[in-house]
Each structure stands twice: as structure tokens, then as C-alpha cells.
C-alpha positions in Angstrom: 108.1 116.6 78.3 109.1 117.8 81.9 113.0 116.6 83.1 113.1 114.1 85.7 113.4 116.1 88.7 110.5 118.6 87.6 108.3 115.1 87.2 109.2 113.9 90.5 109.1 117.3 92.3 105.2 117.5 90.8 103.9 114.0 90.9 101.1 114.7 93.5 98.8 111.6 94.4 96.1 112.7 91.9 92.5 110.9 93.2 90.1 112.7 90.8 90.2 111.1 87.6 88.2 111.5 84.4 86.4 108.1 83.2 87.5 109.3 80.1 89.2 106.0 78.2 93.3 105.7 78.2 94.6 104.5 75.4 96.1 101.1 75.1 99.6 102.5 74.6 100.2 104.8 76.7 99.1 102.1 79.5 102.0 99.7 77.3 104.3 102.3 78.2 103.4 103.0 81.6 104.2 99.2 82.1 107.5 99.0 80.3 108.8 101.5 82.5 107.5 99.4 85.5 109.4 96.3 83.7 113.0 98.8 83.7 113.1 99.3 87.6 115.9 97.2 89.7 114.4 94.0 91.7 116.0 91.1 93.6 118.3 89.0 92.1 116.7 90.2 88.7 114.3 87.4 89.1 111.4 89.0 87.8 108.7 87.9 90.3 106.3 90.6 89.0 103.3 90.6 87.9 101.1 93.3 86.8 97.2 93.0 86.4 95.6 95.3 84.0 91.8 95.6 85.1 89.6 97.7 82.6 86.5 95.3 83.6 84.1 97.5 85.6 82.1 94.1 87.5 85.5 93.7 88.8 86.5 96.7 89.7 83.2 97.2 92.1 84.0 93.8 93.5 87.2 95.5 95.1 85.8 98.5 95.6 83.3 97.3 97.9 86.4 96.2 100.3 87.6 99.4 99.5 85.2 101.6 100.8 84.8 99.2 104.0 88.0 100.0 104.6 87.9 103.8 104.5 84.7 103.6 106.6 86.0 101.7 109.4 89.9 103.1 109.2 91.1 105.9 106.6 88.1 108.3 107.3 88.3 108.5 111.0 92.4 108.1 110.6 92.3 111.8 108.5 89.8 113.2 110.8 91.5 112.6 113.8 95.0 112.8 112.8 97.5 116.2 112.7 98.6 117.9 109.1 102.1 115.8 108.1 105.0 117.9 107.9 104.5 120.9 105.0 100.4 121.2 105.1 98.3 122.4 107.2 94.9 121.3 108.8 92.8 122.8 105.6 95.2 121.7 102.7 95.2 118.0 104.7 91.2 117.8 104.8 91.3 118.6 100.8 93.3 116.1 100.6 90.9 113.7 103.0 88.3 114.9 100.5 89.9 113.5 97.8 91.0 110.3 99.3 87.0 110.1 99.8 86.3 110.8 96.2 88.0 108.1 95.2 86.7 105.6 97.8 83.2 106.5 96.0 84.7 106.2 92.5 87.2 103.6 92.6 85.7 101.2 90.2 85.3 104.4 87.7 89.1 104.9 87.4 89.1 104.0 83.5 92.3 101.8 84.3 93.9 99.7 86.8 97.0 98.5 87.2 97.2 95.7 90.2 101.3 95.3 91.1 101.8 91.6 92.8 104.3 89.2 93.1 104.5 85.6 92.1 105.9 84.3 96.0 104.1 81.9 97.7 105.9 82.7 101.1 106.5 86.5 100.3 108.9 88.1 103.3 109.6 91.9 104.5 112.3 92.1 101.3 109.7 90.9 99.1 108.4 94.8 98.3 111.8 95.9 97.2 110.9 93.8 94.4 107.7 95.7 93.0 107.6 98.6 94.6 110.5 100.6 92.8 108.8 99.0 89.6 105.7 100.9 91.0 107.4 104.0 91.2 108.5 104.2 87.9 104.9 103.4 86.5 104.0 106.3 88.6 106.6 108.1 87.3 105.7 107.4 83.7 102.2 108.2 84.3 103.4 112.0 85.2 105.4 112.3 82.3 102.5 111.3 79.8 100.4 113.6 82.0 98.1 110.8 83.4 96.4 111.2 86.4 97.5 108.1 89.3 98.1 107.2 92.7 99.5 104.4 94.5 97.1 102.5 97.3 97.3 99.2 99.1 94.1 100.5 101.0 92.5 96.7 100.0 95.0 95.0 101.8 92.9 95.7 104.9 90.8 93.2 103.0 93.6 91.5 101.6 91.9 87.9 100.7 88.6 88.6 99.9 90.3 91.7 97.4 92.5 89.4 96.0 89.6 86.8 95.8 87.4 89.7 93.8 90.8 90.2 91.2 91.2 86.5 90.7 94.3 86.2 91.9 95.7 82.5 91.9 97.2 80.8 94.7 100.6 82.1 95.5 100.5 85.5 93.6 100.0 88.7 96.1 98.9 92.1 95.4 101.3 94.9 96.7 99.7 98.0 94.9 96.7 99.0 92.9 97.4 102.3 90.7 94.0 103.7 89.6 95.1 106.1 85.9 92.7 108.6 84.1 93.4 111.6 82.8 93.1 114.3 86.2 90.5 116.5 87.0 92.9 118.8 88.5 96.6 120.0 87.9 99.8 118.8 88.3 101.9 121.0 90.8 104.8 120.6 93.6 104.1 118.3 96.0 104.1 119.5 100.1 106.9 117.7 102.3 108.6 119.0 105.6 112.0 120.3 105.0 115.3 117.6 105.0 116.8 119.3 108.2 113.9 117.3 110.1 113.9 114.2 108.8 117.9 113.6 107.3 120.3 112.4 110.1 123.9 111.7 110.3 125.8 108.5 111.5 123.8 108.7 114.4 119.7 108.8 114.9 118.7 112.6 115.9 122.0 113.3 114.6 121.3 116.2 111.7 122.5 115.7 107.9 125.3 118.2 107.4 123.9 119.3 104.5 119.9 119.8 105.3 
């Protein structure tokens, strides 16, 4: 198994999955290491959703793909490579987020991250999200195929509605996992001298 820096430092957003099945406990550990990560207070407001059921998973999907028709798509077409691309590698990566659009519901496994809050706030995510890292994390390491998208919460309550959420439970993420169609390799960011500053804003970190 790869250290943790070479997992981190090759944990691309990988979009084309295999419908291949995952077994149960690799998924089990996938969610332990979800359970590990720091929240609030150690509360525990978590909640993880495991959808395998495909009716469901079109249900979302539906809100899903109205959402990249009407926002994502035209967002990537019109929008400048981010910082270590370029306008080629960025459109293989729109054609990717469009693969999965089109086979969301054929991810073999979903994991839906939420909270039990009723009146969630803007701390709310530090409470699920590093938990979501470290599922992402642990998908890498086994050599699972994932991503992390809250692309439905354009649609937020009809989505929600289609995953059966109750009353006062919110989705944050949704992590589609297969095994990937494609390779692990180093993931593309711009350099730390451009985005690390100092005591001050526009300040440079003296050690980008």
C-alpha cells in the first residue's frame, strides 16, 4: 500500500467507474475511516447513506444531469484552465465530469455524507467534510475509483426528497466508488508561491 503522502499526492477525482460490484468490506472500511476524522465538539452529527439501489440512484441522477445541463456544462466550456492545466487537459477533464453526469446512477456504490442539524450553519461542514476526505482517502489506498460532488445541491430538496432523507438530516456530499477505468497518477495544482501568503494578503509564504 502507497504512504500517505504518495496517496494524497495521486488521488485524482476519478469519474469513470467500472459497474463492476465493490465488496461489502472494503466499503465497511472506507466508512470507518470516515468515522476517525476530527468534527465539532466530537458530537457525531454524521450520517452516511449507503445507496446500492439503482431506482434510487436514477431518481438523483435525473437532478443531476439538470444540473450539469443548465450550470456545469456551460461553466467548463466557458471558463479558463485552473492553475497547473491547460485548455486540452481541462476539457478531458469536462469530458469526464460529463461521463459521469450520464452514468451516475451506474456508479456500483454511493456513499451520501449528511448531517443530522436541523438549522445547519457555515461551521456545519467542518463537521463531515474532513470525514469525507478521509473516505476519499481510504478509497485511494484500497485502489477504488471516487470523487467528491455536491453537484445535487443545485437541486438540493427534490435530491434529498429522491434519497429519502428525513426531516432535519442534510446531504453535504455524495461519493460515487467503483473500481476506475483509468489510472491513478499526480494530481495538477498551480505552484504554493501563488496561492500561500504571509501575515498579510498578497503577502508571499517565505517558504513557497
Amino acid at each position: 500500500m502507497p504512504d500517505l503522502f504518495e496517496i494524497m499526492e495521486s488521488c485524482r477525482a476519478m469519474r469513470r467507474l467500472k459497474p463492476d460490484p465493490v465488496p461489502d468490506d472494503l466499503i465497511a472500511k472506507i466508512l470507518q475511516a470516515g468515522i476517525c476524522a476530527p468534527n465539532g465538539g466530537n458530537i457525531q452529527k454524521w450520517r452516511f447513506l449507503v445507496i446500492k439501489d439503482r431506482k434510487i440512484k436514477e431518481a438523483v441522477q435525473v437532478w443531476y444531469k439538470k444540473a450539469f445541463d443548465e450550470w456545469i456544462g456551460p461553466r467548463y466550456l466557458n471558463s479558463s484552465p485552473p492553475p497547473g492545466t491547460n485548455k486540452e487537459k481541462y476539457l478531458r477533464q469536462h469530458s469526464a465530469v460529463e461521463y459521469l453526469t450520464d452514468h451516475f446512477a451506474e456508479a456500483p456504490v454511493w456513499i451520501v455524507a449528511c448531517v443530522a442539524d436541523p438549522k445547519p450553519d457555515r461551521s456545519t461542514g467542518a463537521s463531515i467534510y474532513p470525514a469525507v476526505q478521509n473516505m476519499l482517502l481510504a478509497a485511494r489506498a484500497l485502489g477504488l475509483g471516487c470523487t467528491l460532488t455536491t453537484r445535487h445541491l443545485f437541486y438540493e430538496k427534490e435530491a434529498e426528497a429522491a434519497l429519502g432523507l428525513p426531516e432535519g438530516v442534510h446531504s453535504y456530499a455524495i461519493l460515487p466508488i467503483g473500481y476506475p477505468m483509468g489510472k491513478f497518477g499526480p494530481v495538477k495544482r498551480g505552484p504554493l508561491k501563488d496561492i500561500v501568503y504571509q501575515d498579510h494578503w498578497g503577502t508571499p509564504y517565505g517558504n513557497a
